[in-house]
N, C-alpha and C positions, 0 to 999 in steps of 0.2 A: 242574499239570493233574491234575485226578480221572481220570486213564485206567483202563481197563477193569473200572469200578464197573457196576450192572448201573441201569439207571433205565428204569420201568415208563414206556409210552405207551397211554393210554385214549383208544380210538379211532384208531389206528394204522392205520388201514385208510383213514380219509378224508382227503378232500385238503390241507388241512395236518397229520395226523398225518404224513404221506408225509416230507414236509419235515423235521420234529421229526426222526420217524427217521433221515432222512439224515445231517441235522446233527448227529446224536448221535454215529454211528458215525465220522463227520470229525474229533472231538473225540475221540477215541480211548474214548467210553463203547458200552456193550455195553446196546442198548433190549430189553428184553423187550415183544412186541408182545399188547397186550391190545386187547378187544372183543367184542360180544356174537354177534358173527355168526361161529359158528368159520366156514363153507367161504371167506370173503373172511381173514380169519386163515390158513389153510393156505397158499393161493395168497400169501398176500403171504409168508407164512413161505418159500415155494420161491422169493420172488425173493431173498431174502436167507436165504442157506445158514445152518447154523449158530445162528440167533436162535431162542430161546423164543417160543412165542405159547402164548396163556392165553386160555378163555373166562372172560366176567365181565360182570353182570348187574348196574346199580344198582338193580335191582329182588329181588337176590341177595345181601346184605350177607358172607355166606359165599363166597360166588364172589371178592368183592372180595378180601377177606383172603386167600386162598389167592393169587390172582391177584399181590398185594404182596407176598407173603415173599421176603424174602432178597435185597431188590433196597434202595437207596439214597434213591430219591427217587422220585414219581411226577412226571408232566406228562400232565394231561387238555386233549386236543383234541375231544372227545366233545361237542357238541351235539345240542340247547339245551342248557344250561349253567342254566338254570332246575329242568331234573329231574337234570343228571349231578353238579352242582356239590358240592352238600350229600354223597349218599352216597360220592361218592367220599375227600372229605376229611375222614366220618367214619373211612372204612377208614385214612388216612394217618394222623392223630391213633391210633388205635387201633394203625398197624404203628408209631407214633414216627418216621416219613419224613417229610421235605419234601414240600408239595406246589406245583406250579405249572400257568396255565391261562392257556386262551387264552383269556377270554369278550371278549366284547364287548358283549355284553347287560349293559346299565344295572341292572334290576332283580333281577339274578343275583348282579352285583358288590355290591349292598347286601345282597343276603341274607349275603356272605361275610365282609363287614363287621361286620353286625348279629350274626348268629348264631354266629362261630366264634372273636372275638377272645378274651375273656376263656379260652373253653378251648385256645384255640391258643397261648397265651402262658402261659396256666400249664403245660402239655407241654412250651415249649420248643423248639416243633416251626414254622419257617416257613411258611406259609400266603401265596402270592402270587399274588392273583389279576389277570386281566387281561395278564398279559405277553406282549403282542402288539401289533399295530399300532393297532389301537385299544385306548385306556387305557396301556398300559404305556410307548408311546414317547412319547406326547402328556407324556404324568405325566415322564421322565427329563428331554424338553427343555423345561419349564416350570419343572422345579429346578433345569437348567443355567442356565437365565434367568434365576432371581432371585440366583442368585451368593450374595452377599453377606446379601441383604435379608431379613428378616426377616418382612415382612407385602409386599403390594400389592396397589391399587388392584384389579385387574382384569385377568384373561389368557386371551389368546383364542388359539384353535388352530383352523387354517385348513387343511385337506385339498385340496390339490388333487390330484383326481384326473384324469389325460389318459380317464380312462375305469373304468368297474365293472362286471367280467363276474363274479355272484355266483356261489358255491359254492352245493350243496343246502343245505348249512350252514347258511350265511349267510340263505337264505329262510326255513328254517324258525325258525332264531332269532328272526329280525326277528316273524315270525306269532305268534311266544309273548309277544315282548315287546309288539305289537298289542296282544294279547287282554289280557294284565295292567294295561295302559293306558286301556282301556275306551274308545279314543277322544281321550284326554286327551295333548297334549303334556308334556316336562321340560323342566327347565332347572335350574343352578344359579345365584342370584342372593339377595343379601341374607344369604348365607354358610349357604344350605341350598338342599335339592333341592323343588324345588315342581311338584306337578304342575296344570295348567290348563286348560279347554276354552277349544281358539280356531276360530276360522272362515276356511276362505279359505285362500290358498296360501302357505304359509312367504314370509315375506321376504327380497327378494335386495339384495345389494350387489354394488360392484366391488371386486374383493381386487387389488391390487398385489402378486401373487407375485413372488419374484425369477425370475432367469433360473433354469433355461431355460426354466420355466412362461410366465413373463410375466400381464400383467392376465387375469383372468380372472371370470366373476359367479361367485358362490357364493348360496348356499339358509344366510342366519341361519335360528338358532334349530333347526339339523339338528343335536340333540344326541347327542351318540356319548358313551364312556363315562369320558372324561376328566373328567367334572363328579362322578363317584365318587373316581375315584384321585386327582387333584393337592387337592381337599379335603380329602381326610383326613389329610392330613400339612401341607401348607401354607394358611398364614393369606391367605387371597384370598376375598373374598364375592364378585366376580363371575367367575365360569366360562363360558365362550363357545365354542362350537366349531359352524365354518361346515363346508360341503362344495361342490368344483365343481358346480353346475347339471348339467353332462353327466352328471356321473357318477352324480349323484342321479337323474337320470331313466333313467340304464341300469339301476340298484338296482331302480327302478319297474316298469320294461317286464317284462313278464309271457315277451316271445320274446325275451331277452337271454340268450346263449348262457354255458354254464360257462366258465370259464377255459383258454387249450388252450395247451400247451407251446411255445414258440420255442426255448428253448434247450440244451446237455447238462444242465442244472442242475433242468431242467423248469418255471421262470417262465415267464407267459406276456408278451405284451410292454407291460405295463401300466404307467404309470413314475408317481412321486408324488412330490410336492413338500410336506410338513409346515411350515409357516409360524406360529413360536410369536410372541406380543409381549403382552410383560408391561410394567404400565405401574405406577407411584406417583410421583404428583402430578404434574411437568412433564418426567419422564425414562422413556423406555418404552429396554428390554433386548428384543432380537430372536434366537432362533434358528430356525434353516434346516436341515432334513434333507433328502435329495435319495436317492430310491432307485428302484427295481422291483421291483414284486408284491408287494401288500398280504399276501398269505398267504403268500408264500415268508418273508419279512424277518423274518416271525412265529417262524420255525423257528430262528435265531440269536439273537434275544432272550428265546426261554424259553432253551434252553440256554447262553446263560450268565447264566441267572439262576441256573439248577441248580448249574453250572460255580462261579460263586460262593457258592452256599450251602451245598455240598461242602466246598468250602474254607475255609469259615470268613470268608471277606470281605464279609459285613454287621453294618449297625449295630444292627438290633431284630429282635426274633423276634416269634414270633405271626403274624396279619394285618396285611400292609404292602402298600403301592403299589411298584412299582418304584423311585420316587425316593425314598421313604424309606428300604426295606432296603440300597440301593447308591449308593453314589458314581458318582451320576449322570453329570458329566463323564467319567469314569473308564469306565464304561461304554460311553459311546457311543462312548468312544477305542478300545475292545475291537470295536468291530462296524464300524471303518476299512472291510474288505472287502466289508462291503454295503452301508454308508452315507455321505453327504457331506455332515457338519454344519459352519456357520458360522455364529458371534456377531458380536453387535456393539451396543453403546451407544449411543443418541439422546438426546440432552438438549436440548428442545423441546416447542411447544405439542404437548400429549395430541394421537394422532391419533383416539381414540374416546375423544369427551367425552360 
């Protein structure tokens, strides 16, 4: 264990930086709290004695750097991740730190992609974006899934959610990702990212969640940000990922309350069922994650991606997906405490022909 190494949080102050930080200090590392707004920085500095806070401005490239010294790694929770993403991981390339993030934002994850591999890997320097519940977990049990395989058919990832009470976050993300979209749905299909004008209301199906979810409809064609990260490392043209109905319409509702605390841990009581199935030719591979709080879960999977990249236990540097810089199974075996994964083999007619 990386104990009492210092690892920078950008945007520490919002509701899942809260989380990051938490999980940080559990893990025995010591977060230094950044973000632009010092008087929410102090107060959150006097709830945790002892900790650095730093103001810092991606609109300040000098702020950044001062803000990174002398610390191990950053992890940006800072949204939209449209305007935090780039300057922030110019400063980490610049300090030679790790970086990691929570995006979720499709066309933020490509910019991270597009823009920073070639320089991220000749530094030497990790760059992992997305390690969160969207993108980073979808990406880990899609590589647990194909095991063995080298290419497949087609895989799809299935959210169900019992319910989606968004963060501020979370809205204004989505609003940037709107605006860049012009209108226009994504998808990945034909083993690239296409965007298309369509009409009319996404299409629904019935998912056959396992327990405890059970059947439930989902909203095809609700693409989230797995159709960046399990492509870029794995050979699959088609990329799919649904969402329960409900929870998509809670996303929607303009009077859908923030997320509010049920426990000492501060989750609120929102529980989710991730339903992976990868298919080639007449054998589909299934896994099953089972947890609560889309935004808590997020705070354990960046930290041990850090936990890992401290250590020395990945396969590639640069910009990676979660399941390519880590041993994917091996990972999710590390987050036992927040999650509940099960596999299993079908060998049988395709059930998405």
């Amino acid at each position: 264990m990386s104990t009492k190494q210092t690892v920078a949080v950008f945007g520490a102050y919002g509701h899942t930086g809260r989380f990051v930080v938490a999980e940080l200090r559990a893990q025995g590392f010591v977060p230094v709290l950044l973000g632009r707004d010092a008087g929410r920085l102090r107060t959150m500095a006097q709830e945790h004695p002892g900790l650095a806070h730093r103001v810092a401005s991606v609109d300040d490239p000098a702020s950044l750097d001062r803000a990174l010294r002398g610390v191990a790694a950053v992890v940006n929770c800072a949204g939209p991740f449209a305007s935090t993403a780039g300057p922030v991981i110019e400063a980490a390339l610049r300090a030679a730190i790790p970086y990691v993030d929570v995006a979720a934002e499709i066309e933020a994850n490509v910019d991270t992609f597009t823009h920073f591999a070639d320089r991220a890997e000749a530094a030497g320097v990790a760059v992992v974006p997305a390690m969160a519940f969207f993108g980073g977990l979808g990406d880990l049990l899609v590589t647990t899934a194909m095991g063995d395989w080298t290419a497949a058919d087609e895989a799809h990832v299935a959210y169900g959610l019992n319910s989606w009470h968004p963060t501020a976050g979370t809205r204004v993300s989505g609003t940037v990702s709107r605006e860049r979209r012009d209108g226009r749905r994504v998808r990945h299909t034909g083993g690239r990212l296409e965007y298309y004008a369509a009409e009319g209301d996404l299409p629904t199906l019935d998912w056959d969640f396992p327990a405890p979810m059970g059947p439930r409809p989902v909203f095809g064609e609700f693409t989230m940000a797995d159709v960046v990260t399990v492509p870029s490392h794995l050979s699959i043209p088609e990329v799919r990922t649904y969402m329960t109905t409900a929870a998509a319409r809670d996303l929607a509702a303009v009077d859908t309350p923030a997320p509010a605390a049920v426990d000492e841990l501060g989750r609120s009581a929102q529980t989710f069922t991730v339903d992976v199935v990868v298919r080639s030719g007449d054998t589909q591979r299934r896994v099953v994650a089972v947890g609560q709080d889309i935004y808590a879960i997020s705070a354990p999977l960046a930290v041990e991606a850090v936990r890992r990249i401290l250590d020395g236990q990945t396969r590639t540097s640069g910009v990676a997906s979660a399941g390519e810089i880590f041993d994917a199974p091996d990972f999710l075996d590390a987050l036992s405490a927040h999650l509940s994964v099960t596999a299993r083999q079908e060998s049988r007619v395709p059930q998405f022909a």
